[in-house]
C-alpha positions as CSV (number, residue, x, y, z in Angstrom):
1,X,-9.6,39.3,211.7
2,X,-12.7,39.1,209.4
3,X,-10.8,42.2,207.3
4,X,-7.5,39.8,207.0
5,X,-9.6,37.1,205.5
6,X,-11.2,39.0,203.4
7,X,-7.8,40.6,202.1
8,X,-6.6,37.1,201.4
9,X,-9.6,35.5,200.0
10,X,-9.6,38.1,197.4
11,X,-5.6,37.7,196.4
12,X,-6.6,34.0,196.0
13,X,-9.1,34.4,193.7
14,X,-7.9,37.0,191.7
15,X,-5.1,34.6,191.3
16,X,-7.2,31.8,190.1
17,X,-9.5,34.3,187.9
18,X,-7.6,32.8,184.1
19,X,-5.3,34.7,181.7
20,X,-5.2,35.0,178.3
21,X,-3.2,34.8,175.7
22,X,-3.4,38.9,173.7
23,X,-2.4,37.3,170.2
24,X,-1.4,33.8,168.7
25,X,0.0,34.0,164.9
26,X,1.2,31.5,162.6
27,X,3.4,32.2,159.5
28,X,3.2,30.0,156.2
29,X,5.1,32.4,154.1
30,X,2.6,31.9,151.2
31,X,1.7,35.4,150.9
32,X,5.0,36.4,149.0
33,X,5.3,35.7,145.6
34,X,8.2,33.1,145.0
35,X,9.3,30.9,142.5
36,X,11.6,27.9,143.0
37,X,15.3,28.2,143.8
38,X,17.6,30.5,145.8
39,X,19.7,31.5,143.0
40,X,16.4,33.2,142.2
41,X,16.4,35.4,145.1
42,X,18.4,39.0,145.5
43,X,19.3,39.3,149.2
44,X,17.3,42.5,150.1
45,X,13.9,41.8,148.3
46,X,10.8,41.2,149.7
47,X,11.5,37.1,149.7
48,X,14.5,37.5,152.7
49,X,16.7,36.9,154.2
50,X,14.9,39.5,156.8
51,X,11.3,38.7,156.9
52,X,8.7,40.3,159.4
53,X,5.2,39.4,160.4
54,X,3.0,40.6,162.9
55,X,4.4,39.5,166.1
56,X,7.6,38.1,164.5
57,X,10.5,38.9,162.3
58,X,12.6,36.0,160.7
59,X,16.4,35.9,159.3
60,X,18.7,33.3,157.6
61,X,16.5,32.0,155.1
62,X,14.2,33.5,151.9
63,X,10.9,32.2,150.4
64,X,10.9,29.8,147.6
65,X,8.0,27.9,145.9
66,X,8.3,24.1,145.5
67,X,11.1,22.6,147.4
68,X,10.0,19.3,146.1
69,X,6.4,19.3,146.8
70,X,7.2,19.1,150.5
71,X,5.7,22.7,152.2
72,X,3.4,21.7,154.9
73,X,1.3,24.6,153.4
74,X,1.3,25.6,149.6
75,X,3.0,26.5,148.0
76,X,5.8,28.6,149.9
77,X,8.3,27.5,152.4
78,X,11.6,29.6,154.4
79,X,14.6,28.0,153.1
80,X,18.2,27.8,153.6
81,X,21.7,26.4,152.3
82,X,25.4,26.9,153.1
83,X,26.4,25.7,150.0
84,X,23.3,27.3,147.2
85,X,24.0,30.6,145.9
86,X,22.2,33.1,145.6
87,X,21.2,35.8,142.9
88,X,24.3,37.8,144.0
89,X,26.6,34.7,144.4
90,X,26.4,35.1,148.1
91,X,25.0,32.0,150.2
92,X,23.2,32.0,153.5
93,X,24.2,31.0,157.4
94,X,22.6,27.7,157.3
95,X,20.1,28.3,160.0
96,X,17.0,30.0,160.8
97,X,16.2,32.2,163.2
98,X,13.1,33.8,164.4
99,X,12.8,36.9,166.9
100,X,9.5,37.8,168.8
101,X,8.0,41.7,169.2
102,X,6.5,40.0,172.7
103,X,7.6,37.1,174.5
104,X,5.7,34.0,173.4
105,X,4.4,31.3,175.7
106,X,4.7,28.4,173.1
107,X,6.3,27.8,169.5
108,X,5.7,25.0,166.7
109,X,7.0,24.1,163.3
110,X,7.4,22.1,160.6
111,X,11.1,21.5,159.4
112,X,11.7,20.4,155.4
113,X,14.8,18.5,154.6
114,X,16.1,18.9,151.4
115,X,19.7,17.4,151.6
116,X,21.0,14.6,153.8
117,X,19.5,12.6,156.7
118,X,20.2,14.4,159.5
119,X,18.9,15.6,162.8
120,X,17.3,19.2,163.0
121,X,17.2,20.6,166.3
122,X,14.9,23.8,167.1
123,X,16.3,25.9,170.6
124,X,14.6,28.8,172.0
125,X,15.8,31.3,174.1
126,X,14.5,34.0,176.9
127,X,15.5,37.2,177.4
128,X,19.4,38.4,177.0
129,X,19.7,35.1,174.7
130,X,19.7,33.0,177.8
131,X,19.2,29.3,176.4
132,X,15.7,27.6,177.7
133,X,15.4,24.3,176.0
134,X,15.5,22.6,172.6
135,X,13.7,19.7,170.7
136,X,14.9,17.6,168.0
137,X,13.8,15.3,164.9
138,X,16.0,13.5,162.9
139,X,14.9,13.1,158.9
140,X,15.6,11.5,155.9
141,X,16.4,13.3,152.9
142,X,14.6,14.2,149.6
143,X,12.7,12.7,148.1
144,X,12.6,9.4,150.7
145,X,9.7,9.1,153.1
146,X,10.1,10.9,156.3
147,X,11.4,14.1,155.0
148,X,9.1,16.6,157.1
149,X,8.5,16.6,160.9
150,X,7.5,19.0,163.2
151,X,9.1,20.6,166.1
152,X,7.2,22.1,169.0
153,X,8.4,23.5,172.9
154,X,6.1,25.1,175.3
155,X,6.3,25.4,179.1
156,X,9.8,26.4,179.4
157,X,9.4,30.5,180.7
158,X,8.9,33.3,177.8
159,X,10.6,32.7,175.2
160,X,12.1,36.1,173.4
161,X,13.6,33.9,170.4
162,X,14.2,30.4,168.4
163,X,16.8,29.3,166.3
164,X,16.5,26.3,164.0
165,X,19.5,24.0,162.8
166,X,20.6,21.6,161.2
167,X,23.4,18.1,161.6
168,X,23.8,18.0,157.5
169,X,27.6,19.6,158.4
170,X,29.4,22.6,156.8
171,X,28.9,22.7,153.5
172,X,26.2,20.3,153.0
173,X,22.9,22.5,154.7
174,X,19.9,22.8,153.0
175,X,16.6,22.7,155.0
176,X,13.0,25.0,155.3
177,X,10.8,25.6,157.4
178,X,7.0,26.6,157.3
179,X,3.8,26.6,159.1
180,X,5.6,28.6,162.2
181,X,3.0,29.0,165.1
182,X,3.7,30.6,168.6
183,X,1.4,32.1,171.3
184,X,2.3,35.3,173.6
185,X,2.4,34.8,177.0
186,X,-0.5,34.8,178.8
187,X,-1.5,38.0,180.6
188,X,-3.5,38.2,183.6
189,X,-6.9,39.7,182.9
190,X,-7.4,43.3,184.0
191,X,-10.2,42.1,186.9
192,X,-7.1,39.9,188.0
193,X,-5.0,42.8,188.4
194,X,-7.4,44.9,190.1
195,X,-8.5,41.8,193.0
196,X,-5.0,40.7,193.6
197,X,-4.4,44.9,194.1
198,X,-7.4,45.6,196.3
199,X,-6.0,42.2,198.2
200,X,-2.4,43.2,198.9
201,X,-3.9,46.5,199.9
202,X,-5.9,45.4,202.8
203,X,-2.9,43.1,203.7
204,X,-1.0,46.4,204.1
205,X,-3.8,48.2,206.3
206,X,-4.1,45.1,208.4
207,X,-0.2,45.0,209.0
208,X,-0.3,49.1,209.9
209,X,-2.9,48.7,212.1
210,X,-1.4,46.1,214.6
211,X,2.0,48.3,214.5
């Protein structure tokens, strides 16, 4: 009896011992020279669409500078239209998506309207693209008041990858985003794993033992 306590008093507390997080990253973009406008941008270039970062690789959008003095962290922003050209006449999806090299416990961002009140919604997603939840902020347009807002979801299962868009309509889009945040999922701490294994261990002998 005194051994089957003992088995489960450690699988409690390596339960309780806490985790932590092995990286948290945020992305402002500002790193990458950029001037102003999409039609500046040839698809392929080190401005986008594709974009990685440690931890996370973007799509949909390329860096410009500016974007009427709105990026939540100068100068840069991630920006996209369905209706702006660029360099090579071709124009963009219209929304922004972000993929994770880990699974990430918690996201956050700021969204940049440049055309149109409308409502911006960011969704995240788990593994296999299952939807897990979205979050929503409706803004006005440039330049009124009320043009940037921030978008945030946590708590909802690992989440693999987000995509951000927008209620302007087809062939009216145009949007950024910036300051992107996110944490990993928390992993349990290696004296964690080796209580809860040294627990579920005795729990075996104990069982053998009355068979």
């Amino acid at each position: 009896m005194r051994r089957y306590a003992l088995s489960v008093a450690l699988v409690i507390a390596g339960a309780a011992l806490p985790a932590h997080s092995a990286w948290a990253g945020i992305v402002n973009f500002d790193s990458i020279p950029a001037t102003c406008c999409f039609s500046d941008v040839t698809p392929g270039g080190p401005r986008g669409p594709l974009l990685s970062f440690p931890g996370v690789t973007f799509g949909g959008g390329v860096v410009m500078d500016d974007f009427a003095n709105l990026a939540t962290t100068a100068p840069n922003l991630y920006g996209t239209s369905d209706f702006l050209q660029l360099a090579d006449a071709s124009v963009l999806p219209g929304s922004i998506a972000a993929v994770f090299s880990a699974p990430v416990s918690s996201v956050s961002l700021d969204v940049i309207n440049g055309f149109g009140a409308a409502t911006f919604t960011l969704s995240a997603y788990g593994a296999g693209s299952v939807f897990l939840s979205s979050a929503a902020i409706f803004l006005a347009d440039n330049p009124n008041p009320g043009a940037v807002g921030s978008l945030a979801l946590s708590g909802i299962g690992p989440i693999h990858s987000i995509r951000v868009e927008s209620g302007q309509g087809p062939g009216n889009v145009d949007f950024a985003v910036d300051s992107v945040a996110f944490a990993v999922e928390p992993v349990p701490e290696p004296g964690t794993l080796l209580l809860i294994g040294t627990g579920l261990t005795g729990l075996a002998l104990r069982r053998r033992r009355r068979s």
